[in-house]
Phi, psi and omega in degrees: 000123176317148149233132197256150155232135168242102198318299206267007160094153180221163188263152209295022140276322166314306183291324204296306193297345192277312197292310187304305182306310215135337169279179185250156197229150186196125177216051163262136206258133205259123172294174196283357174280336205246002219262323196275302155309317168304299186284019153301314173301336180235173190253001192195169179204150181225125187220152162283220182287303202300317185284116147299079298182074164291178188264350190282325177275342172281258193353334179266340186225085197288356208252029179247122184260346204196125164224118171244158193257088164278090196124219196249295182299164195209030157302350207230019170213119195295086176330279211303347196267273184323009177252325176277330159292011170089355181274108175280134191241150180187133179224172196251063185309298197264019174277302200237071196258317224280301194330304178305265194327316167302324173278337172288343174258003154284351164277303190307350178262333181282317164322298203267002174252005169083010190280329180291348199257298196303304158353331174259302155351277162287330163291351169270304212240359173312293206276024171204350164216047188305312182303326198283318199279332182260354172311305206309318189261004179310345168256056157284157184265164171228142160319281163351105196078351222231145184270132177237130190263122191255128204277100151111091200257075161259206189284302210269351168279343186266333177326293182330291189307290163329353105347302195266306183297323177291001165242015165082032187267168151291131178222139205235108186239151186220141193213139164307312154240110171347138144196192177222133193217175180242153151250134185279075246232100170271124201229149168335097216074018176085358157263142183219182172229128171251162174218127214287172202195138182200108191299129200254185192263132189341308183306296169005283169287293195293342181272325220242018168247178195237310175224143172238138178200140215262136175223059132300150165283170173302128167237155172308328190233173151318141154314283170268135155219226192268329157341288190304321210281001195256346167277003197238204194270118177303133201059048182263165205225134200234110181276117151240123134244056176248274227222116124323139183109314187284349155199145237264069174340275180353280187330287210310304199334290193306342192268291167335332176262309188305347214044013153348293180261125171291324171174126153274154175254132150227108168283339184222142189244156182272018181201059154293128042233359177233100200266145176315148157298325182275000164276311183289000179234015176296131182290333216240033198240089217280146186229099169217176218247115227295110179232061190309304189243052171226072176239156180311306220295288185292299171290334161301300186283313173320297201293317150330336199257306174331293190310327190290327163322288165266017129300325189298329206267313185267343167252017158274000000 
């Protein structure tokens, strides 16, 4: 019998079908200090964001056959070293792209209706300064006619974009490689339209939007910094639920008081598990922790797609 530990926990349709092959599922979850003597004992490891899988931990546990990834980025794992050591690495790309994308217009409908600020607001200021909150917030915007340049053309920027395009946005994307795709926009009763898509160039995307939202891997420097911000359109609105890191906290502040920027979404921070204070108490700033792909939805298919995954894997 295979024994899997799934560190970072995995969801019971996944262990149910793992169980079903025959394996053994163990999802208590053991820290990372204590993590090299413990998979002495398993044949796989399984992980989210939190557990790390180094060359230090490959190296202490030769009897590890398989390290899977429930989701998309694989930072927190030396892919290419575990690969060279014969240890199959498999992670769930396209399981929680609809999840991400859904979550980046939940930040954008709350940037442009003021919503993160009037939330705070109103349970202080409602019953006594109703009229005023409500002047303050009366001037929103609509997704609708208006452009979003989306950073970073994978599985979860074309969600976005199919999102974006079904509300009837313009959409301006940029990738490390170039290309060109359709998107597919499927309606009710079988019918759908597709519409071409042609990645353009970064400089681009950052002057020519209205809203931006970052679908990056983890990068050495920022994207955005005080550079980019200093190229794009007064009052643009900045989404990231890819990578902490991926823009220039400082910078953004400063754009954000100067008013450059109209209002950020940040699902992800450059200092998890603990974020500045002035991003977490900023008006103009929508906030949540990151929890892109952590919907019932997004965890049903990760864990099925692992498990199948790595039935596949032990039993060929």
């Amino acid at each position: 019998m295979f024994k899997i530990l799934a560190n970072d926990g995995i969801d019971p349709i996944g262990k149910e079908l793992l169980e079903k092959a025959g394996f053994q599922v163990d999802t208590e979850t053991i820290a990372q200090d204590q993590l090299a003597e413990a998979l002495k004992n398993y044949d796989a490891i399984t992980v989210r964001s939190a557990t790390k899988v180094r060359k230090e931990l490959i190296d202490a546990v030769p009897n590890i056959k398989l390290i899977g990834r429930g989701g998309v980025g694989m930072d927190n794992i030396d892919v290419e070293y575990a690969r060279s050591q014969g240890i199959a690495v498999v992670n769930t790309p396209a399981a929680s792209s609809l999840s991400v994308a859904e979550l980046v217009f939940s930040h954008l409908f709350t940037g442009i209706r003021f919503l993160q600020d009037a939330n705070r607001k109103m349970p202080v200021e409602g019953s006594t300064q109703f009229n005023n909150l409500k002047k303050a917030y009366a001037k929103g915007t609509e997704l609708s006619g208006k452009t979003i340049g989306i950073i970073g053309f994978g599985r979860i920027g074309r969600a976005t974009a199919k999102v974006a395009l079904g509300l009837g946005m313009n959409v301006l994307a940029y990738d490390l490689y170039p290309t060109e795709t359709e998107i597919t926009l499927d309606f009710m009763g079988g019918q759908s339209v597709s519409i071409p898509i042609k990645t353009v160039s970064l400089d681009e995307v950052i002057s020519g939007s209205d809203f931006l939202s970052l679908h990056t891997p983890f990068a050495d420097k920022p994207i955005l910094g005080a550079e980019e911000f200093a190229k794009m359109k007064k009052g643009v609105g900045i989404v990231n639920c890819s990578r902490g890191g991926t823009i220039d906290e400082p910078a953004l502040i400063e754009a954000l008081n100067s008013g450059k920027v109209s209002f950020a979404g940040l699902d992800v921070f450059d200092n998890e598990p603990t974020p500045l204070a002035e991003i977490l108490t900023h008006p103009k700033i929508s906030l949540t922790p990151h929890i892109g792909a952590s919907t019932n939805e997004a965890q049903e298919r990760i864990g099925a797609e692992l498990a199948t995954l790595i039935i596949e894997h032990f039993k060929k």
